[in-house]
Steps between C-alpha positions, in 0.01 A plus 500: 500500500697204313806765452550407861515207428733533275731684778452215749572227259802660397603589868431116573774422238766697710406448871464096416841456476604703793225274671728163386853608471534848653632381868738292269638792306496777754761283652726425224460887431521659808726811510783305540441236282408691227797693528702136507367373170578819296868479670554182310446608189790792556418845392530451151133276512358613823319742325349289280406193754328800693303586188429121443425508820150816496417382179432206667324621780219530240403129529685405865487646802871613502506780756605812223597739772763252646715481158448874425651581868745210400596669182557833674766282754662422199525752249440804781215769496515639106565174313297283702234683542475552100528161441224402751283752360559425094427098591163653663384720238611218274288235749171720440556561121551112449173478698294740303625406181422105532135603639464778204630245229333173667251563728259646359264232402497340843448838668214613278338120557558559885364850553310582151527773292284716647723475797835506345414827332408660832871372589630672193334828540663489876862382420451768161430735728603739778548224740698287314851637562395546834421137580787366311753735698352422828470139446874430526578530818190251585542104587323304220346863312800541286445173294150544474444860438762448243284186342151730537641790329661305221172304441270836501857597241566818697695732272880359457672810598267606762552166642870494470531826681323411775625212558877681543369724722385247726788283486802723473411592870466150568832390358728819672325423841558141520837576375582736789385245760720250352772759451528604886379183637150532616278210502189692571343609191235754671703791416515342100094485536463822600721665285341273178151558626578892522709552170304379214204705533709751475710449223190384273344859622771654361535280182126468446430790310752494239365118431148622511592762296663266227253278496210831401718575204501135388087486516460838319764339241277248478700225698431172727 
């Protein structure tokens, strides 16, 4: 199935990186370091070096967790954690967009039509939300389920909302960690692995239900 193929190639773009340079840049951001760097820019810029910083997690391996935890140490639980999770909703929408707007061509040369549309009807679908919301919380998934579902151009809104509600549980629980101290981000997994299901459940049907009245209107 050359859609898988299109997955791998697109996972190979992200793990690569972490295969050359991650040791190097899980050291200059570990907890503490992270927290370090954003200190010297004072809290007037920390918060954006820290959004700088996941945006450019999309092509390095900068360890995102670390610099949302460090943004909680610096701007507490509330304002951190908002921050971490805006610059990682804003991470996945750069992501999508660029693939939507650019990609295309390559993608449809790498997997074919025929297979690209069976990638549309799934991210148009049911499962979309699901897999965009769950994908967060996921080492390497979040870049490239946010490339996939911008090349099979997943519905904008749909996207957008699922994409918050796997990241805002992301950004609070990283920001609590760095907030009281913790190092150990199992509790942040757990809590971002558990979350987002649940708020897309409860979001779901009002986007599902917008996007019926658009098709009987007679839109994309």
């Amino acid at each position: 199935m050359r859609l898988l193929g299109l997955f791998l190639i697109l996972a190979l773009l992200v793990i690569v990186p972490f295969l050359i340079w991650g040791d190097f840049y899980e050291g200059l951001f570990s907890p503490e370091g992270a927290v370090e760097r954003l200190e010297r820019f004072g809290k007037s810029w920390a918060w954006l070096a820290g959004v700088a910083l996941i945006l450019a997690d999309l092509l390095l391996p900068i360890p995102g967790s670390a610099v949302m935890a460090a943004l909680g140490y610096v701007y507490g639980f509330w304002l951190g954690g908002a921050i971490g999770a805006g610059a990682s909703i804003l991470s996945g929408l750069v992501a999508y967009g660029l693939c939507r707007r650019l990609g295309r061509g390559a993608a449809e040369w790498i997997a074919g039509r025929r297979d690209l549309e069976k990638g549309e009807r799934l991210f148009r679908g049911a499962a979309g939300g699901w897999i965009v919301a769950l994908s967060r919380w996921l080492p390497v998934m979040p870049e490239v389920i946010a490339c996939l579902a911008g090349l099979a151009r997943m519905p904008v809104r749909r996207f957008t909302f699922a994409v918050a509600c796997g990241s805002i549980p992301l950004g609070f629980a990283f920001a609590a960690i760095g907030t009281t101290g913790h190092a150990n981000p199992k509790l942040a997994l757990l809590l971002s692995a558990i979350i987002p299901p649940l708020l897309w459940a409860a979001i779901r049907p009002v986007v599902m239900k917008e996007r019926t009245r658009g098709e009987h209107a007679g839109g994309p």
